[in-house]
Backbone bond lengths (Angstrom), bond angles and torsions (degrees), N, CA, C in turn:
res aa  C-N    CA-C-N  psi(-1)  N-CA   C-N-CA  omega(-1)  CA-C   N-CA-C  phi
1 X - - - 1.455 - - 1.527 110.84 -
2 X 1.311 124.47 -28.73 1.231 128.97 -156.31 1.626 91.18 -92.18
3 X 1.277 132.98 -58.53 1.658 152.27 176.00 1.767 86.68 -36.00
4 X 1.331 117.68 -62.17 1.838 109.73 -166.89 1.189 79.76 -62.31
5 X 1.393 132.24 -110.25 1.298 123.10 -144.81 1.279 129.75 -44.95
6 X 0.992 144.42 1.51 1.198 150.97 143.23 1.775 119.68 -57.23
7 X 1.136 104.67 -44.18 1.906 127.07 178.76 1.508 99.40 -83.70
8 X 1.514 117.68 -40.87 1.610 115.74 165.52 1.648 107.69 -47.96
9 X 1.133 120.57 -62.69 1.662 128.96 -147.54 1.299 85.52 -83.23
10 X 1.399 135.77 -30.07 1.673 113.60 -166.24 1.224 87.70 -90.49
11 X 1.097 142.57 -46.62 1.539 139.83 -169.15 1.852 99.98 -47.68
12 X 0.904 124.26 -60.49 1.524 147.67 -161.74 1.840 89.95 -63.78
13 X 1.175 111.08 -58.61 1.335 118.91 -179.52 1.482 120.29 -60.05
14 X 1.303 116.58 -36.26 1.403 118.91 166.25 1.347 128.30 -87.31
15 X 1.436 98.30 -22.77 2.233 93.89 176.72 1.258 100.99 -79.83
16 X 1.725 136.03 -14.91 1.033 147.68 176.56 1.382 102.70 -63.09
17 X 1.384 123.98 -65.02 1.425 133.12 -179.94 1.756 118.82 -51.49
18 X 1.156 100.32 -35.90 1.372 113.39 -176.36 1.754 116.46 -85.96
19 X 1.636 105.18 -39.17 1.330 98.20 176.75 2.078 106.81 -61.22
20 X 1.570 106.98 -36.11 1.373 108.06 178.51 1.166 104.48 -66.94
21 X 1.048 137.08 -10.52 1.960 119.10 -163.23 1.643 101.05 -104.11
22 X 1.792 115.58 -6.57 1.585 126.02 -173.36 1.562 79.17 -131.64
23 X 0.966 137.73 31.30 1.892 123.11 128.93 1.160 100.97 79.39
24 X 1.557 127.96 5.08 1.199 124.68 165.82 1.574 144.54 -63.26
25 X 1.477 96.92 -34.23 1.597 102.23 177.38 1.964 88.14 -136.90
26 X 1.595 84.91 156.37 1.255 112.90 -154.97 2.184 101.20 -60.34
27 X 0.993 123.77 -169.28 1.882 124.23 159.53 1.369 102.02 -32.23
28 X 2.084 88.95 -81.21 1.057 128.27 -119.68 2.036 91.62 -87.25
29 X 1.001 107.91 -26.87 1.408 122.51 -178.95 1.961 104.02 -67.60
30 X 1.648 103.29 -54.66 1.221 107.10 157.76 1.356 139.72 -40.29
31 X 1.467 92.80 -58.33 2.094 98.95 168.44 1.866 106.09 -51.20
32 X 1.216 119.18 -64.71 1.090 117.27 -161.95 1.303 121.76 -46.66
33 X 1.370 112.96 -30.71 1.704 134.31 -165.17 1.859 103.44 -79.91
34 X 1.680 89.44 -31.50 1.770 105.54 -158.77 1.187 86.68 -67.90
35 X 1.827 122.29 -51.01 1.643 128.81 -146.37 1.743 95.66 -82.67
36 X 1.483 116.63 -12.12 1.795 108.98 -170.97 1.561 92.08 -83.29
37 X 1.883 115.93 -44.54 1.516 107.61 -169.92 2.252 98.48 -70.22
38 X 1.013 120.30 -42.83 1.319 123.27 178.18 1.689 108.46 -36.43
39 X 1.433 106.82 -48.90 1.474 115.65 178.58 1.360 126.21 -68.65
40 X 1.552 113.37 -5.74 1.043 125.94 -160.29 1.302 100.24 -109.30
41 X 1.063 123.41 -46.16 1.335 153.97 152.43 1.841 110.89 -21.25
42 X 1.360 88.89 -67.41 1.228 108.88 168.72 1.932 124.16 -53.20
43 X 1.109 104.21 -50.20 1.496 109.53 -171.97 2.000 105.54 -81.65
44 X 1.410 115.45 -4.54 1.215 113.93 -164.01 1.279 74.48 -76.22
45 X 1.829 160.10 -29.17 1.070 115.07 -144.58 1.466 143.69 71.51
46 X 1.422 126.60 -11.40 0.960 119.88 176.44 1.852 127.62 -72.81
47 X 0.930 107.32 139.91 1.978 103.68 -167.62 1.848 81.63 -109.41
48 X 1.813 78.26 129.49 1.871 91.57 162.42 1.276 115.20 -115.48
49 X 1.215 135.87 20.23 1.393 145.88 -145.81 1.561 95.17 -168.22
C-alpha cells in the first residue's frame, strides 16, 4: 500500500511538472496538482534515510 502511493504521488507530481514545462496547464493549476501528488507522497510513509 505504501509502494502505490508513493508511485501514485510521484506519478501525479511529475505529469504535473511536465504538462507545465509544455505550456499545457496553467501555474496555478500546476501547483495544486504538484501539492495533491506531494501529499501523497507524503502519507505513503516511506523512510529513505
Amino acid at each position: 500500500m505504501h509502494k502505490i502511493l508513493f508511485i501514485a504521488g510521484l506519478g501525479i507530481a511529475l505529469t504535473s511538472a511536465a504538462l507545465l514545462f509544455f505550456g499545457i496547464i496553467e501555474p496555478g493549476v500546476a501547483a495544486m496538482v504538484g501539492i495533491l501528488g506531494i501529499g501523497l507522497i507524503g502519507m505513503s510513509h516511506i523512510k529513505r534515510m
